[in-house]
N, C-alpha and C positions, 0 to 999 in steps of 0.2 A: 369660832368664826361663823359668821351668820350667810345660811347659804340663800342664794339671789335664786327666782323664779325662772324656771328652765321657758324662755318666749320660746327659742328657736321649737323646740319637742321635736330635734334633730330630722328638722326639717331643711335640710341643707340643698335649697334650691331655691332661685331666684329670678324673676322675671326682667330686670329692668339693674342698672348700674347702682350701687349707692342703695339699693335695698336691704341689703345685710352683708355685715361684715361680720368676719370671722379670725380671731388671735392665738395663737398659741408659743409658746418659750420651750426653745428647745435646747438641752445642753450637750456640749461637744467640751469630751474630754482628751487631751493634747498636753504633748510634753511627757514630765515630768510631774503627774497629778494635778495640769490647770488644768483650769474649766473655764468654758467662752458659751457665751448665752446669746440665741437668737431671735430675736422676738418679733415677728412678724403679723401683719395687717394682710390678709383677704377678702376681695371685693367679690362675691359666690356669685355677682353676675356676670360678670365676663371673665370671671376667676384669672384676676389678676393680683398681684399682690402691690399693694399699693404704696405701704411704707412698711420698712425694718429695721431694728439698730440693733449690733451687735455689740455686747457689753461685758466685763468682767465680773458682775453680779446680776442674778437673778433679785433682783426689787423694784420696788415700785418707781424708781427714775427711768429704768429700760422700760417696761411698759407705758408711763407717762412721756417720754422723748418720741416711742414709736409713736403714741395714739398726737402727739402734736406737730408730726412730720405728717403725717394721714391729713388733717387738717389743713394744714399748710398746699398738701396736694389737691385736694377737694375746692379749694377756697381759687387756687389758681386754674382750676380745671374750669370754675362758674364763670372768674372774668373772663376767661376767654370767649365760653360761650357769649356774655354778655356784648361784650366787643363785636362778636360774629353778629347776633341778632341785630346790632346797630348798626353795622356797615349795610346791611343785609335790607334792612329796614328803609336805609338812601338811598337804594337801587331804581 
């Protein structure tokens, strides 16, 4: 596996929204030997977590479903701004 350049250099602070995000999959073991995978999106600047899907396997669809719920929130977060700046604009 080809490992990716460490950007962050565990620099985990953030001036402004939307500047870095941060992911991690965590497993929670329940029952009778399941396992339930949580895979969550953090915004380090107002350290919120933005999007998460909980799933039955750890692969690449939980990670790809979280990172396009994140998207879905970021994208509706601009229109509004957008919206705002135009009402705001006809004052």
């Amino acid at each position: 596996m080809k490992q990716l350049e460490n950007i962050l250099k565990r620099d985990f602070n953030a001036n402004n929204i939307n500047e870095k995000w941060l992911t991690d999959v965590t497993e929670f073991k329940y029952g009778d030997g399941k396992k339930a995978y949580l895979n969550a999106i953090l915004d380090i600047g107002d350290k919120s977590i933005i999007s998460y899907v909980i799933g039955k396997s750890n692969n690449n669809a939980l990670v790809f479903e979280t990172f396009w719920n994140c998207i879905q929130v970021v994208m509706k977060m601009l229109q509004q701004r957008m919206i705002t700046l135009q009402w705001e604009s006809q004052i």
